[in-house]
N, C-alpha and C positions, 0 to 999 in steps of 0.2 A: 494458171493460178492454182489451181484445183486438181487435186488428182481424180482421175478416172476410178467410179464405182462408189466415189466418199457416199453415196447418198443409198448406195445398197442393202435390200433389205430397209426401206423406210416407206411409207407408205404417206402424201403427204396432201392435203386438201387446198386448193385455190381456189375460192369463192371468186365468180366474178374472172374466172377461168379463159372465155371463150374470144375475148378482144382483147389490144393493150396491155396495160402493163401484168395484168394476171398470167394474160398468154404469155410473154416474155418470162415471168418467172417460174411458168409452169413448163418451158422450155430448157431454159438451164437445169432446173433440178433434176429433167429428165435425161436429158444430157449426162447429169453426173449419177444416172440411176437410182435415182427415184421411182416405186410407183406414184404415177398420179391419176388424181382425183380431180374433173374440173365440175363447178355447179353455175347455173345463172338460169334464167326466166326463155331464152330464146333458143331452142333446143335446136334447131336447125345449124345456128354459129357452132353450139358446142358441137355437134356431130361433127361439123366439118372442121373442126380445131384439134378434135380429137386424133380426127384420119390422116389430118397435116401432121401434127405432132409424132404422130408413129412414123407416119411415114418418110419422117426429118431424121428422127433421133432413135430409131428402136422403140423397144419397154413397152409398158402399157399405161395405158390413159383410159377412163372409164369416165361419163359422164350421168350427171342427174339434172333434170330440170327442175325447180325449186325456187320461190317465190320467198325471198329470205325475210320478207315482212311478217308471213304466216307463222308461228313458234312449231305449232304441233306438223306442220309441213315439214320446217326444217331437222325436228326431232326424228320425225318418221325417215328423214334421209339417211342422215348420221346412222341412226338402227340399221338400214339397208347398208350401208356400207362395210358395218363392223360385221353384219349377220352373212354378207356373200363376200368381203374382200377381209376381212379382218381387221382389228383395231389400227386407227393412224398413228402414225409418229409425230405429223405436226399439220399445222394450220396457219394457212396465212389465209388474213380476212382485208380483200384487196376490194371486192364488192363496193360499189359506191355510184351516188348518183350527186349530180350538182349544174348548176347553171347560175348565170350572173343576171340580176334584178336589184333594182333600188327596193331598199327593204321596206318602202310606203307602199307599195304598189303590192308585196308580196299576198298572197290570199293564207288561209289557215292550210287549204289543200294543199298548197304550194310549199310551205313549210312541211306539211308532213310527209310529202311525198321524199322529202331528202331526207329528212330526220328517221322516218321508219326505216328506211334501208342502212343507213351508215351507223345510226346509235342503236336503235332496237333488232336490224339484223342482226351487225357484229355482235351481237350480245349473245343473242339467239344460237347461232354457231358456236361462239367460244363456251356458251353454258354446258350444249348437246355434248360437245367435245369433251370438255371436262369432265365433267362428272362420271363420265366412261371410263375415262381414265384414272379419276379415282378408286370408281368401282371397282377395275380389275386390276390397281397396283400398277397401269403401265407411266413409266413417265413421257414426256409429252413438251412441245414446243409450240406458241404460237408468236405469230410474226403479224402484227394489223400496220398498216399501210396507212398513216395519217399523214399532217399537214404541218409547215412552220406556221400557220396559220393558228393553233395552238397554243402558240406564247406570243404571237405579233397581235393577235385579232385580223381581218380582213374585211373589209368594207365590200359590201353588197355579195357576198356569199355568204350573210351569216347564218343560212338551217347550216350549213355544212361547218363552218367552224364550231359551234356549238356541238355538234355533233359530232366533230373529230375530237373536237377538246374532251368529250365524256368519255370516246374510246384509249383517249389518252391518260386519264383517268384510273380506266377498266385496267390498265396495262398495268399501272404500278401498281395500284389496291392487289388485284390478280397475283403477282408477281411474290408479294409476302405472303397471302393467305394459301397459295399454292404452289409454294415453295419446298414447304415439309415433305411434301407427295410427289418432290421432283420434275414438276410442271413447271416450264420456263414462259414468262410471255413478255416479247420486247415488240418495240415499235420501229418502224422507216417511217419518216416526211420526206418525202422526196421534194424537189423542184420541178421545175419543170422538163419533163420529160415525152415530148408532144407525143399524143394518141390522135386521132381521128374525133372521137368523142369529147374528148375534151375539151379540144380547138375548138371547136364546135358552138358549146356550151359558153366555153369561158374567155373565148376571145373570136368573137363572131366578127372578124374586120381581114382584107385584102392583107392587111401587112400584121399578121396576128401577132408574130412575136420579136417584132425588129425593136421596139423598143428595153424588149426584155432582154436580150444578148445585150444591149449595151450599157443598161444597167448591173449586170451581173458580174464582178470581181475579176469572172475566170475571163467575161465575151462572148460566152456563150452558151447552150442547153444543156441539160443532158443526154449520155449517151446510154444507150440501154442494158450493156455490160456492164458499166457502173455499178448499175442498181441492182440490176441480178447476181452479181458476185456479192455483193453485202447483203443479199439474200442469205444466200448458199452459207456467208460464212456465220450469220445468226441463226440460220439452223442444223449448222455442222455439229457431229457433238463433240468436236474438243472444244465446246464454248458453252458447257455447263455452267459455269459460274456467270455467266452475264446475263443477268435479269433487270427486266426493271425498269429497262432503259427506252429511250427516245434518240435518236439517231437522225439527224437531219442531214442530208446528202444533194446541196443547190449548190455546189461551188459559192459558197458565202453568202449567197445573197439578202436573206431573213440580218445575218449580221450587217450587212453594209445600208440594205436598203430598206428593212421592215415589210411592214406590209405590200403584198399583191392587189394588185386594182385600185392603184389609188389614181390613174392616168386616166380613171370613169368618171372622177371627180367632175372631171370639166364637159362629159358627154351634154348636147342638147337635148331634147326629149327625141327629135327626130331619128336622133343616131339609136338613143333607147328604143324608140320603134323599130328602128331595121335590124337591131341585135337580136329584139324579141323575136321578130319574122326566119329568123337564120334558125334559133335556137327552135321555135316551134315546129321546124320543116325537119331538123335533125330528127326529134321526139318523135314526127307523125313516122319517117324511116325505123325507127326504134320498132315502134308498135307493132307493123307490119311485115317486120321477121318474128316478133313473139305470137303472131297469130298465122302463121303460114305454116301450112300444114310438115311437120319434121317426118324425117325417115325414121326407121323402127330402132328403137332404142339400141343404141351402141357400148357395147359391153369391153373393148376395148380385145388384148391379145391377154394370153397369161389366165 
């Protein structure tokens, strides 16, 4: 679909880089010659995503570990990146955390733990990023990674709809005030496109997603090509002129069926119990790659 090298000479950041759909899309770009940049909390994934990646596709991959909640953390990355790899060419902000609770049950921690990563991260990154590139005149592309959740609402994810809904927001405000300076920022809502984490999270049951293929227009998921090619072609630059935008990519389904998780409607408490129990054993797994001792910082090839 894409020629060989379009991404040459671009330099391009995936937050949220080292699993899923970040790795997916830090994999085509590299594919099409990109440098990349991947960042997240769990430095041991990214090293070993980094040494996959190369060792897949050529190029170079260079990784940072970074706590996208902390501002002057992720500022201090950004500096590092421009000060030993030189200014980016673009940014997708894929970073995000979410799990399913009835929002009576939800605690203030519980909310913020979604909320500071998906609305105050992305914020965090796309400011660092910007302003750089105002500073030195370069132009610039960012790509964040929301939800059809955004115009449907969605029943018991709501830190994370709220919270895609402001990046959704960020994207078109962004979009006109940093348009003059040639800075492009659009959005993907992707559907569902199964990760390991996600399932996980959001659909903690034996038959996670049988009802959702047959709800869905097309029958069925996404495929992960899909979504990395309408990556590649919102940050190609013969797509200057397309700012602004929100791009949802579920084979119909936000049009046919609206909101996701509404099939929790009818959950017992019990079932809520055992969702909780699935989703809390994913998080303790989480925790215990981010505290596991990482090999020594991986600087990539190049």
């Amino acid at each position: 679909m894409f020629e060989a090298g379009l991404f040459g000479g671009h330099r391009i950041l995936v937050t949220g880089g080292g699993t899923g759909l970040g790795k997916a899309m830090a994999a085509r770009l590299l594919e099409l010659g990109a440098e990349i940049v991947i960042c997240g909390r769990r430095g041991g994934v990214l090293e070993e995503a980094a040494a996959e990646l190369m060792e897949r596709h050529g190029g170079t991959v260079t990784s940072h570990v970074v706590d996208l909640r902390d501002a002057g953390a992720v500022d201090a990355m950004v500096g590092e990146i421009w000060a030993t790899r030189g200014p980016l060419t673009g940014l997708i902000n894929n970073a995000a955390g979410n799990f399913i609770s009835r929002t009576k049950d939800l605690s203030p921690r519980g909310f913020d733990a979604i909320a500071n990563i998906v609305l105050h991260g992305t914020f965090y990154v796309t400011h660092a990023v910007g302003k750089r590139w105002i500073e030195g005149g370069h132009k610039g592309s960012v790509v964040s990674i929301v939800t059809t959740w955004v115009t449907t609402g969605s029943p018991f994810v709501v830190p994370s709809a709220m919270s895609k809904a402001g990046v959704d927001v960020m994207t078109k405000s962004l979009a006109v005030e940093w348009g003059c300076h040639g800075i492009r920022l659009n959005a993907v809502a992707p559907g569902i496109f199964p990760t390991e984490g996600a399932t996980a999270r959001l659909r903690p049951s034996s038959n996670a997603h049988e009802g959702e293929r047959a709800d869905n227009p097309m029958r069925r998921l996404g495929e992960m090509p899909e979504l990395t090619n309408l990556i590649a072609f919102l940050m190609a630059d013969g797509c200057e002129w397309l700012t602004g935008q929100t791009i949802a990519i579920d084979g119909g389904h936000a049009l046919a069926s609206g909101a996701y998780f509404t099939r929790y409607l009818d959950w017992s408490d019990a079932q809520w119990a055992e969702a909780g129990e699935r989703i809390r054993a994913q998080t303790q797994r989480d925790k215990a790659e981010r505290t596991a001792p990482s090999p020594s910082p991986h600087r990539g090839r190049g």
